[in-house]
DRENMI-97478 format. One record per residue: x, y, z of N, C-alpha, C, CB in turn. Coordinates in steps of 0.1 Angstrom, whole numbers, plus 5000, padded with zeros to 4 digits. Glycine has a CB too. Example, Ala and Ser with C-alpha at 12.3 -4.5 7.8 and 13.67 -1.06 7.14 Angstrom:
2
513249435078512349555078513249675078511349555090/512849785071513749895071512950005079514149945057/
//
This chain:
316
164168968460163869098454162469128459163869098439/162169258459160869288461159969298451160769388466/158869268451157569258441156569288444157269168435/155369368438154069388437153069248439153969448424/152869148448151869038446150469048449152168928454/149968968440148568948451148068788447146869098448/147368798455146968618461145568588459147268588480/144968718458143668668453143168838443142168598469/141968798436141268858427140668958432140468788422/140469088433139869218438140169368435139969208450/140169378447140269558445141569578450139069668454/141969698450143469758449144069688465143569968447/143169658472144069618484144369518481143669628496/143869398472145169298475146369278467144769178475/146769378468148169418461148769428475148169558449/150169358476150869338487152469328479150269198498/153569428487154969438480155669348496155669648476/156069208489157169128496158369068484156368998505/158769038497160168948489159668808482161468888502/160668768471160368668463161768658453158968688456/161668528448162868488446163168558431162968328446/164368618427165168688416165168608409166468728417/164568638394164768548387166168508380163768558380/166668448373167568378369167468418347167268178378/168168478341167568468329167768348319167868578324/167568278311167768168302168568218292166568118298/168768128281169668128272168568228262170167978267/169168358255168568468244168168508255167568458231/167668508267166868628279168168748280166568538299/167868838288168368918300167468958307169169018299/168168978323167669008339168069148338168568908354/166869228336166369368338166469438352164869358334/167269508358166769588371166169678365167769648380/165269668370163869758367163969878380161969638368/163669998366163670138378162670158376164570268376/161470168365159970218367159470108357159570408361/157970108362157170008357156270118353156469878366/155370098347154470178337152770108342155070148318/152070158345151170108349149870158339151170138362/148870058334147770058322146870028325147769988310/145770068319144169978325143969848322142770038317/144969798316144969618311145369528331147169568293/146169638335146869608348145869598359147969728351/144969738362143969718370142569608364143669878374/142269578350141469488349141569368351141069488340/142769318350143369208354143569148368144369208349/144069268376143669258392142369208401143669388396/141369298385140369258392139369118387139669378392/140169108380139668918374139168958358137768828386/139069068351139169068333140269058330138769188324/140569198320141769198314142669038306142569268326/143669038311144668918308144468808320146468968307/143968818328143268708338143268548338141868738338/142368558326142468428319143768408313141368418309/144368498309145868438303146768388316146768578293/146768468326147768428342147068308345147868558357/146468308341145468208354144868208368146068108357/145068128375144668188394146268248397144068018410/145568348410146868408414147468288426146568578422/148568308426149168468431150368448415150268478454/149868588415150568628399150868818398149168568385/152268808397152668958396152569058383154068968398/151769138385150969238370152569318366149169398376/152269358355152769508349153569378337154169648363/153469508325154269448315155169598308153369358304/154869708316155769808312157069798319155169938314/157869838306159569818319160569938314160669618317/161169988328162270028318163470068330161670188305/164569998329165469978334166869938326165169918342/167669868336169569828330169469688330171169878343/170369638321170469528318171269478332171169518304/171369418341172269338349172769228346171969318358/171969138339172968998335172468958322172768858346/173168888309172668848297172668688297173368918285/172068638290172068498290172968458280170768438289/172568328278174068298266173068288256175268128267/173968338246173368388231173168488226172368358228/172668588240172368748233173568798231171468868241/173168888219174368988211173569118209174868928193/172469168212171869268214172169368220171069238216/172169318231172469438245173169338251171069508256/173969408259175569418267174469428285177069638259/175169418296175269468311175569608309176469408320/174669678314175269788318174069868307177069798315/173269838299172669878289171469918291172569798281/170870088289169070098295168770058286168170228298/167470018293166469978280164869968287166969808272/164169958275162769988280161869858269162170188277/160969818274160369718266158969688271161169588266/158269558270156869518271156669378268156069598263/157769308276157969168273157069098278159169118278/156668988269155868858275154468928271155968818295/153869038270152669018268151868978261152369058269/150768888264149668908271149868758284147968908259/151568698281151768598297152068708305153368468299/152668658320153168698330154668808323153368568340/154568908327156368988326156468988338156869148318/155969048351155869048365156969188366156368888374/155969268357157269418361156969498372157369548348/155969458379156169548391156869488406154669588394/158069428403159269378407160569468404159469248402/161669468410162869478412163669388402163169458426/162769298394164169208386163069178376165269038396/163169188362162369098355163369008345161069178346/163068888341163868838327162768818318164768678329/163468838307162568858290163468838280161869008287/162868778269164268768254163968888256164268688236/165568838253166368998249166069088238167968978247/165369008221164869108218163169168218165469088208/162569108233161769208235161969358243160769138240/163469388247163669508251164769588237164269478267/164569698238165469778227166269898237164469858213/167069938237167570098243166570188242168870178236/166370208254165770348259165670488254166170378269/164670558250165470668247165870738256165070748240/167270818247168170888253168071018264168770918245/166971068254166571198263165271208273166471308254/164871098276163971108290164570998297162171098288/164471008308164870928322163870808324164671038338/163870708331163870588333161870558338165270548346/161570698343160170698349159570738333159770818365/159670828327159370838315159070738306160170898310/160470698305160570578295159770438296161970538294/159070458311158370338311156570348311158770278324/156270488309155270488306154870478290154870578312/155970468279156270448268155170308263157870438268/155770178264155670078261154769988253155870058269/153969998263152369918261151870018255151369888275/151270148257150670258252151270268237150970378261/152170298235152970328226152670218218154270338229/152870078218152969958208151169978201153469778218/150969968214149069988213148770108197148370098234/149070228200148970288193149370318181148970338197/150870258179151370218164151470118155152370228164/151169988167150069878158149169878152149569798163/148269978159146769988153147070078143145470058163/147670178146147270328137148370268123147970538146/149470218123150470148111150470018108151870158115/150169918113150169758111148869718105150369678126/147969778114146669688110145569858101145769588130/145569958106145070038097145570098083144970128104/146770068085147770118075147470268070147670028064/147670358080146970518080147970588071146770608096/147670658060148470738049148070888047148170668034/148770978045148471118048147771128037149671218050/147071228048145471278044144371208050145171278030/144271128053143171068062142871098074143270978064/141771088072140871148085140671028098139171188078/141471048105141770968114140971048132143670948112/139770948138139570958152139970908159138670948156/140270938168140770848184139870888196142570898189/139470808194138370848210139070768224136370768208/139270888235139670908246141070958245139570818253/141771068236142771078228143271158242142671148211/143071198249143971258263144271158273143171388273/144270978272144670888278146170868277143870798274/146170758278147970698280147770648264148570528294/147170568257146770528249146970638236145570488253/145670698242145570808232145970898226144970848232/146771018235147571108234149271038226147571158250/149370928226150470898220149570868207151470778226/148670818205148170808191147770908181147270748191/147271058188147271128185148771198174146871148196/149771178185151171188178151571128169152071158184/151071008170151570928156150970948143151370778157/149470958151148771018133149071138130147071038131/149371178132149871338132150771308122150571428146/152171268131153371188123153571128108153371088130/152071058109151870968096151171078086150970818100/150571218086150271328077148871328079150771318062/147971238086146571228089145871408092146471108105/144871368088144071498099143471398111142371608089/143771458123143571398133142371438141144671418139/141471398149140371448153140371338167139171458141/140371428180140671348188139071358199142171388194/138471278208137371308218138371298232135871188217/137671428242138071398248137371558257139471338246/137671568274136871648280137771778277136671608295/136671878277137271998277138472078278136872028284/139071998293140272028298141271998291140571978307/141071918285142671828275142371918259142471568271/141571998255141872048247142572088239141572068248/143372208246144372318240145672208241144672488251/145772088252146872018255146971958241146671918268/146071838236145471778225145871868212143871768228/145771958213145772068200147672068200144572268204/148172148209149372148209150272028200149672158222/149671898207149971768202149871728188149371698209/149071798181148571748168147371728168149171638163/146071738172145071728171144571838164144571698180/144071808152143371938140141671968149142971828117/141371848153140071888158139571838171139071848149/139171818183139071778193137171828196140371818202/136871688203135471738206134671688218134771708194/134371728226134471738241132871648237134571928251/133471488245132271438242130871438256132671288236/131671548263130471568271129271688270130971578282/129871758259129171848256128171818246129771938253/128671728239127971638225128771528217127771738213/126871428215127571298210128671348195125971178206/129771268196130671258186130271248173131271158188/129071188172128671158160127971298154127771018160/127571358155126871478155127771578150126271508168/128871588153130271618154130971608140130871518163/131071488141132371418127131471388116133371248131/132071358106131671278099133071238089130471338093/132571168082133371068063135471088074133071268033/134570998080136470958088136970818085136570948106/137670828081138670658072139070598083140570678059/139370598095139870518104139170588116141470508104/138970518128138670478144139370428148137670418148/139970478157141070388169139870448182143470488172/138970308185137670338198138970268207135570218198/139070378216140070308233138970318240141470428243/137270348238136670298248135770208247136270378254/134970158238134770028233133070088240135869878240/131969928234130869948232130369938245130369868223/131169898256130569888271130570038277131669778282/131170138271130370298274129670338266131170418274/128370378266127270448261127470398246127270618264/127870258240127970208226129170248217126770248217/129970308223131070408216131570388205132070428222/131670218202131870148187130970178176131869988188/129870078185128370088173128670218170126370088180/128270328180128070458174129370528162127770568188/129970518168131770518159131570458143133370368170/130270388142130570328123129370468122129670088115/129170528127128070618118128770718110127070698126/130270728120130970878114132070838106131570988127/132170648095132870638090132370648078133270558094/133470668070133070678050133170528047134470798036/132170528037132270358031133870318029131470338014/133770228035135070108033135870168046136170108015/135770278056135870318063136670158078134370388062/137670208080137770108096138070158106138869998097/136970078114136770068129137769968137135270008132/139470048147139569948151138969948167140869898147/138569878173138369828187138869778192137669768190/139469828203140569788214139969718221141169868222/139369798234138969728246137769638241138469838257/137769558243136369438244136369378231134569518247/137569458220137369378206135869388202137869208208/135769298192134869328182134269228183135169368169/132469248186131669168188131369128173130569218196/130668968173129868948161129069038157129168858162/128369068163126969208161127769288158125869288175/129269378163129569458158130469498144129769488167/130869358140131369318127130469328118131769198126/128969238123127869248114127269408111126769158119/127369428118126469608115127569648113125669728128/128669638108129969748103129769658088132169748113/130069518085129669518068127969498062130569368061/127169548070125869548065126169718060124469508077/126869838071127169958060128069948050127570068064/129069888047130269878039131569898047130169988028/131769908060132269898071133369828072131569878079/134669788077135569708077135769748095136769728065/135669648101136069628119137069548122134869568129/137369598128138669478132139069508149140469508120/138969338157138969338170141069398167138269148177/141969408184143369478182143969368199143369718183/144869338195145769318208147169348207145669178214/147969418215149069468216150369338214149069548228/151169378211151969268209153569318212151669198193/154369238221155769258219156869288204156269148226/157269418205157869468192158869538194156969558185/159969458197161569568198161369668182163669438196/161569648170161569738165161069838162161569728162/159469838166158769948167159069998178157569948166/159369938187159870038197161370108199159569978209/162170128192163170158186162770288174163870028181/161970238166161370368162160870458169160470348154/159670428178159370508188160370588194158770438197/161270498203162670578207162870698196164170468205/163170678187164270778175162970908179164470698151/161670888178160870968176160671048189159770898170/161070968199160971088213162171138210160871038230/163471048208164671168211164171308201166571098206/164071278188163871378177162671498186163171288161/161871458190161571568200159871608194162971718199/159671448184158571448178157671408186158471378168/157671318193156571278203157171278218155871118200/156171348223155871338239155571218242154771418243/155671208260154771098268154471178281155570928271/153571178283152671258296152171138307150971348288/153471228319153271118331152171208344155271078339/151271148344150371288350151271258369147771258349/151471148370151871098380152771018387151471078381/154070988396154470868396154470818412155770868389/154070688417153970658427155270588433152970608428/155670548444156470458447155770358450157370498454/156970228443156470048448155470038460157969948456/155670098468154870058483153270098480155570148499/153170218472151870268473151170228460151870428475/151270078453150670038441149670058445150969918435/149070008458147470048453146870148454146669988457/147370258458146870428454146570438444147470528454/147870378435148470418422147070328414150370368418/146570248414145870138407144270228413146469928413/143470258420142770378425142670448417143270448434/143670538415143870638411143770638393145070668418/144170538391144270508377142370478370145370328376/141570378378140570368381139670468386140770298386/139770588387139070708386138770748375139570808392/139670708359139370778351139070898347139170748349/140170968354140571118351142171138348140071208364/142571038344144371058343144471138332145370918340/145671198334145471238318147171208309144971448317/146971118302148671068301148570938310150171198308/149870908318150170758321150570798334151470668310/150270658343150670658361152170558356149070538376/152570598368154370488370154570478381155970538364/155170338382155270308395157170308393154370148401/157770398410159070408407159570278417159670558410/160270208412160770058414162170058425161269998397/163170148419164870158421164870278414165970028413/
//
């Protein structure tokens, strides 16, 4: 089959699409023909030696953990899904899934059916983003209508689905993000949006019960600063870079609750998710999709940070 490899640690050129052996699935697995992979900033950090790095180990090791394709073969045991079955998932992460291939195997219940009414490049920018955003905003925030809920970089892949969900969950929503994505952001459910190039955020907001920071304290402090515009007992969660000691300590020296986040494989939330695109409640915004050969445009391009929504790589 063909696959996305690379052999050593760098920049988008050592990403190289050759042949390599199909995998075979195990007993509770199925072997996925993958039609689009979904491509995240976890994908290009990891390329470049952060991200999940340390979890693959040295290369040569195949990225992507968005998927969404047909079942071609089941292993013995699954009763889930049948051959012949779409489906979309985010198996294995934070190991290897190696979805920017032609074949992946994963238990079977880390994939669920696809939804119905978007196509196979859609559905794979779903995944990662998606789990990302309903973990934090439902699992670990436990967000209840009426709360004043931020998301900073809310016109990302990340964000713009989180946006939806708080919305979803009865929040007043208040998203940062540039100018452009405004009226887009608003359409979506955003009660307030605030262009953080015009002005710091904090200046902005204030007495907000939850933070979902997608950009973390390695831009201009974006965490630290993020506990100023919380109400006591108030939580911060932190994605990228997780939550420093220092930044735990200065969130309960104010009365502050922080909490570091990592995404996690979830057929049923993502089955909910499903119900919630077909119902026509949430969007997913593909600003782009590349084909297999040109991953490393696509990984470039992603790494400009100006996407707005999710890149995909088309597979089959």
């Amino acid at each position: 089959m063909r696959a996305v490899v690379q052999d050593a640690l760098g920049g988008p050129e050592v990403l190289s699409v050759r042949e390599v052996p199909r995998p075979e699935p195990l007993p509770t697995e199925v072997r996925v023909k993958v039609h689009a992979a979904g491509i995240n900033p976890v994908d290009w950090k990891t390329r470049a030696g952060g991200g999940m790095a340390g979890v693959l180990g040295e290369p040569p090791f195949i990225l992507g953990w968005d998927v969404s394709g047909v079942v071609e073969k089941v292993g013995f045991g699954v009763t889930t899904l049948k051959e012949g079955d779409e489906v979309y998932g985010m198996p294995w992460f934070p190991r290897q899934a190696g979805a920017y291939a032609e074949y992946v195997t994963a238990p079977a219940r880390q994939f669920v059916l696809k939804p119905s009414s978007v196509g196979h490049e859609q559905a794979a920018a779903v995944p990662l983003a998606a789990l990302t955003a309903w973990q934090a905003l439902v699992d670990t925030a436990h967000v209840t209508s009426g709360q004043r809920v931020l998301i900073h970089a809310a016109a990302g892949g990340v964000g713009h689905l989180a946006v939806q969900f708080a919305k979803h969950l009865g929040a007043h929503v208040i998203g940062t993000a540039s100018a452009r994505s405004h009226d887009w952001l608003t359409k979506l459910g955003a009660d307030e949006v605030v262009d953080y190039t015009d002005v710091r955020f904090e200046d902005a907001v204030s007495d907000v019960d939850v933070v979902i920071d997608l950009v973390g304290d390695g831009h201009d402090h974006t965490s630290t600063r993020s506990l100023e515009v919380l109400r006591p007992g108030g939580l911060l969660v932190a994605i990228p870079g997780g939550a420093s000691p220092e930044l735990v300590a200065a969130g309960e020296a104010k009365g502050l609750r922080v909490s570091a986040f990592l995404v996690e494989p979830d057929g049923p939330a993502l089955a909910r998710i499903a119900e919630l695109i077909d119902a026509g409640d949430v969007v997913v915004e593909v600003e782009e999709t590349f084909p297999l050969e040109e991953v490393a445009r696509a990984h470039a391009r992603g790494e400009s940070n100006r996407t707005r929504g999710k890149l995909v790589l088309r597979v089959s």
